[in-house]
Each structure stands twice: as structure tokens, then as C-alpha cells.
C-alpha positions in Angstrom: -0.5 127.4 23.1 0.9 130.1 21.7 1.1 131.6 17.8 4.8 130.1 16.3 4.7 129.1 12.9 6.6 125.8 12.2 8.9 124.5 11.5 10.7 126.3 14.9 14.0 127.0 14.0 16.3 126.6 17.1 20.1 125.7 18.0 19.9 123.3 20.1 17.4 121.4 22.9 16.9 121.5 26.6 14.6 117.9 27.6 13.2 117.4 30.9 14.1 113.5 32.6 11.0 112.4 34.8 7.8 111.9 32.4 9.5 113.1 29.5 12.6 111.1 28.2 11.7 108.3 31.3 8.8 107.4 33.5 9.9 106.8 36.7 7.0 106.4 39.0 7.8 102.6 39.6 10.8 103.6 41.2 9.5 106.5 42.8 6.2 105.0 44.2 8.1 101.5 45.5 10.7 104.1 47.4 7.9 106.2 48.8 5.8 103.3 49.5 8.9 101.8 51.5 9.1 105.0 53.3 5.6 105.1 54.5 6.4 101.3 55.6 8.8 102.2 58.0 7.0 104.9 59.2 4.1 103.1 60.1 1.6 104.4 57.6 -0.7 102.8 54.6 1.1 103.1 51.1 -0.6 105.5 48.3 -1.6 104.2 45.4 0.8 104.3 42.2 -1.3 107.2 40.7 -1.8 109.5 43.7 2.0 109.4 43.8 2.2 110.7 40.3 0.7 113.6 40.8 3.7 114.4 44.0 5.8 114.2 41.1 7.8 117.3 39.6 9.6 119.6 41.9 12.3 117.3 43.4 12.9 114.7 45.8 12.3 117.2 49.2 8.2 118.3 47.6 7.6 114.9 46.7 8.2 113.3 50.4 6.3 116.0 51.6 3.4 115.3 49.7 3.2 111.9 50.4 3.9 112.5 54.0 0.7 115.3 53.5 -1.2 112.3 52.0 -0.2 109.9 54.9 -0.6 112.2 58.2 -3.2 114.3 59.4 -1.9 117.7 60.6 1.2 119.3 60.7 3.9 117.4 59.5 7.1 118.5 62.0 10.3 118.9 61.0 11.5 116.0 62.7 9.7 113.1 61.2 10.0 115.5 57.6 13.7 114.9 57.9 13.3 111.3 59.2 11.5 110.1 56.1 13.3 112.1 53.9 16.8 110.0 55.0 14.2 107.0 54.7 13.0 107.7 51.1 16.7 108.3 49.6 18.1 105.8 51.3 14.5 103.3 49.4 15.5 105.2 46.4 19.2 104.5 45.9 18.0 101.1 46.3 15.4 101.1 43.5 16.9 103.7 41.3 16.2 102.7 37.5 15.2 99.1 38.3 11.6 99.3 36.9 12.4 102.9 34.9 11.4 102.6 31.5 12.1 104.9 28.3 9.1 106.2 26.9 8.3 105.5 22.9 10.3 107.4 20.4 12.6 109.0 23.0 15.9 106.7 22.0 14.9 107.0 18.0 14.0 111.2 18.6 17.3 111.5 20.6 19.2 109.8 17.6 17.1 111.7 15.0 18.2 115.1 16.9 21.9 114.2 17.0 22.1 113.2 13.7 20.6 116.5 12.4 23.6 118.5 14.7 21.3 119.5 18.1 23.7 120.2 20.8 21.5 118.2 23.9 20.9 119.1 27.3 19.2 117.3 30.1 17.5 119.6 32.6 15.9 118.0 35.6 14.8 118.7 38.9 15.9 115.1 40.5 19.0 114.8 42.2 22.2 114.7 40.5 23.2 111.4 42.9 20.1 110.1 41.2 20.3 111.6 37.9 23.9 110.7 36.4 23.1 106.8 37.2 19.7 106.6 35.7 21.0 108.1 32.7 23.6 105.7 32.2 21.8 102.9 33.2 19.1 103.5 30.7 21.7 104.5 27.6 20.9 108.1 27.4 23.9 109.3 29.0 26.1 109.6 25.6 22.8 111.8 24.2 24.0 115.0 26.4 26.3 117.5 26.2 25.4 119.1 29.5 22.9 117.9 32.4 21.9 120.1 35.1 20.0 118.6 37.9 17.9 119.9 40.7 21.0 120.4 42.7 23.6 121.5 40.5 22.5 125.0 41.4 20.8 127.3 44.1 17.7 127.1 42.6 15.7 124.5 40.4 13.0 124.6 38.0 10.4 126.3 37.5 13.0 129.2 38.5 14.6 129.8 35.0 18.3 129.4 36.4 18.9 126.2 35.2 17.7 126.3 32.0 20.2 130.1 31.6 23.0 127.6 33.5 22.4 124.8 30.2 22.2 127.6 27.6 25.6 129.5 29.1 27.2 126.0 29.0 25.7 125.4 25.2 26.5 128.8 23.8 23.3 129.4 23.2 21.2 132.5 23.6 18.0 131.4 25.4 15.4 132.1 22.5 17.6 129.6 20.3 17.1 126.9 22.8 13.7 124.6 22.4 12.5 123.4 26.0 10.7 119.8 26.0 9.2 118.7 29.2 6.0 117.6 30.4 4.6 119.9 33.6 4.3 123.7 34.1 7.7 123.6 36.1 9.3 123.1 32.4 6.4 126.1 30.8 7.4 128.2 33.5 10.6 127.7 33.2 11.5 128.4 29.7 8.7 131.2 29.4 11.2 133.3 32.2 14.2 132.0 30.4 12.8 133.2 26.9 12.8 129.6 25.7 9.9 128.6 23.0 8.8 125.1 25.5 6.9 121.9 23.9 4.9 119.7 26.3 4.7 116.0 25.8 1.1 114.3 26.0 2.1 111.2 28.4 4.0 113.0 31.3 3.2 113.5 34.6 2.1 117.2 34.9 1.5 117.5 38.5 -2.2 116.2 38.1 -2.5 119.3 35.5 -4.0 118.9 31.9 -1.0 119.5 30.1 -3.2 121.5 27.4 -3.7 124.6 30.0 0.1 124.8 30.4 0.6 127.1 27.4 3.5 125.2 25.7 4.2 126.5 22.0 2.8 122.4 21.2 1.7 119.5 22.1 3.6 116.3 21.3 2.5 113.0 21.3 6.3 111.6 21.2 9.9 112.9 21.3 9.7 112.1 17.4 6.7 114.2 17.1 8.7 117.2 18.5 11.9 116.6 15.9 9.5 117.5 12.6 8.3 120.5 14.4 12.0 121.4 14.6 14.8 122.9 11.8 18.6 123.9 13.0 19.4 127.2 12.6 
């Protein structure tokens, strides 16, 4: 972690979805699982799928496919079960999501105290928009750029630059939260100051060798660490 002193003083905040404001590895496991039914092949366990989780809906299916198949995986069956897993996950979408602790009351407490809110995520904006409004969260953002709104995704800097354009906000104003080192790496090349939550997913990783500017046990945890410029 790096040297800031606290409290950061920033303009507004850039917050991950997957492992950060949600956890959505029942949906995701259930669709994969279904996908390596139809295919023929065991399911994964819940918590190998986890660590698939974090660079989009394309990496993940060809993980678990990696998990599932010995070899090469061809570009035929890669394409097969990717039109498999969407299709599993448009049916499960936000069914057994839930919001982590202190996310609704630290998205309240961050609105209240004049944060201008993005939500920057690497999932699908087809999946994205609904789960937001099926969970509540929707009315939280200003802006939400997901892992297809542009060319390129996270941990390329581009979106979070895209959020802070659409903002007005010059990057080193703009406090990334997230959970993995696609969100470190991410605001480090944007010039964004990054806090990692404690509970996410992380891509296996121990979210303490990410080099986030903190460590947060809760989205609440994160709002005392913060004053408005």
C-alpha cells in the first residue's frame, strides 16, 4: 500500500460491480455449471469458479473450459460454450446475487456527502444495466461503463479515463474501489489513488499484494477514509 495520508480528499468515486458492491458467483457458478452440463463435462466447484472471476464473461468461460478439458481448447467448442454460458446466464442473472454489507448504507453515505458515482465493471453491459436495477443500485450512478462499452476493458485504464471524462473529473480526483488487481492496475495507469475491499474475489490473489492505497473491510469503511474536495 502506498504512503497517502488520510483523510483522501477526492471529487468523486469510480466502484467496481463483481466482488465489490455484489457477489455474484451464485449466478456465475450455476451458469457455468450449466454450460459444462451441456457440454458433457463435470461441474467445478463454487470456489474454483471464483478465482475465473474478473476479466469478463469471454476469460471466465475459458477458464472453466481450461478447468474442464485437457488440451487445446479449439475455437469451435470456445464459441459453442460461450453462446451456451450467456444464454445460462441471462437465465440466472441476479437470481441468487446478493449485496455485500455496508454497500447500500456506504452508497447512501457517499451521495449524501455530494460524490458524483460511477460504476466501472468489466461484465457485460446486457448483464450489467439489469443487475443493477434489479438489486436497487441503479439510481446510485451517474455513469456506468461496462466491459463492452469500449474497445478495451479493465485493467487497460480506458474505462476508468471514459467515467472521469463523463464525470468532469481529472483522474487523480477520482477514488477507485474494487476488489482485484484489474481495478489496482487500472487506476494506477489512469492516475487514480484505488482502495481494495477485503471480501472480493481477487482472481485467487491476496488482495494485500495488490498495492491499493487501503484496505477496506466494507464500502463504509472506505467513506471515513474519504473528504470532498
Amino acid at each position: 500500500m502506498s504512503g497517502v495520508s488520510f483523510p483522501l480528499r477526492v471529487s468523486a468515486v469510480i466502484i467496481d460491480l463483481d466482488g465489490t458492491l455484489l457477489d455474484t458467483i451464485p449466478d456465475l457458478a450455476v451458469a457455468a455449471n450449466r454450460m459444462l452440463q451441456e457440454l458433457g463435462r463435470p461441474e467445478l466447484d463454487v470456489e474454483v469458479i471464483r478465482t475465473f472471476v474478473g476479466k469478463g464473461i469471454s476469460r471466465l468461460v475459458e477458464r472453466t473450459l481450461g478447468a474442464a478439458f485437457e488440451g487445446p481448447i479449439d475455437p469451435e467448442l470456445r464459441a459453442r460454450a460461450l453462446e451456451i454460458f450467456e444464454r445460462r446466464y441471462t437465465e440466472t442473472n441476479g437470481r441468487h446475487t446478493t449485496i455485500y454489507p455496508g454497500v447500500s448504507e456506504g452508497l447512501t453515505r457517499l451521495r449524501d456527502r455530494g460524490f458524483p458515482l460511477a460504476c466501472v465493471t468489466n461484465k457485460s453491459e446486457r448483464f450489467t444495466l439489469p443487475l443493477l436495477e434489479m438489486t436497487g443500485l441503479a439510481p446510485y450512478f451517474k455513469h456506468v461503463v461496462s466491459g463492452d462499452s469500449l474497445a478495451r476493458k479493465k485493467p487497460d485504464p480506458a474505462p476508468l479515463l471514459h467515467a472521469c471524462d463523463a464525470l468532469e473529473i481529472a483522474p487523480r480526483e477520482m477514488l477507485m474501489i474494487g476488489d482485484s488487481v484489474n481495478d489496482t492496475q487500472a487506476a494506477r495507469a489512469a492516475g487514480c489513488p484505488v482502495f481494495c475491499v477485503t471480501y472480493g474475489y481477487s482472481e485467487g490473489r491476496d488482495v494485500r499484494e495488490l498495492g491499493s492505497d487501503a484496505l477496506v473491510d466494507s464500502l463504509m469503511e472506505a467513506v471515513g477514509l474519504i473528504e470532498k474536495v
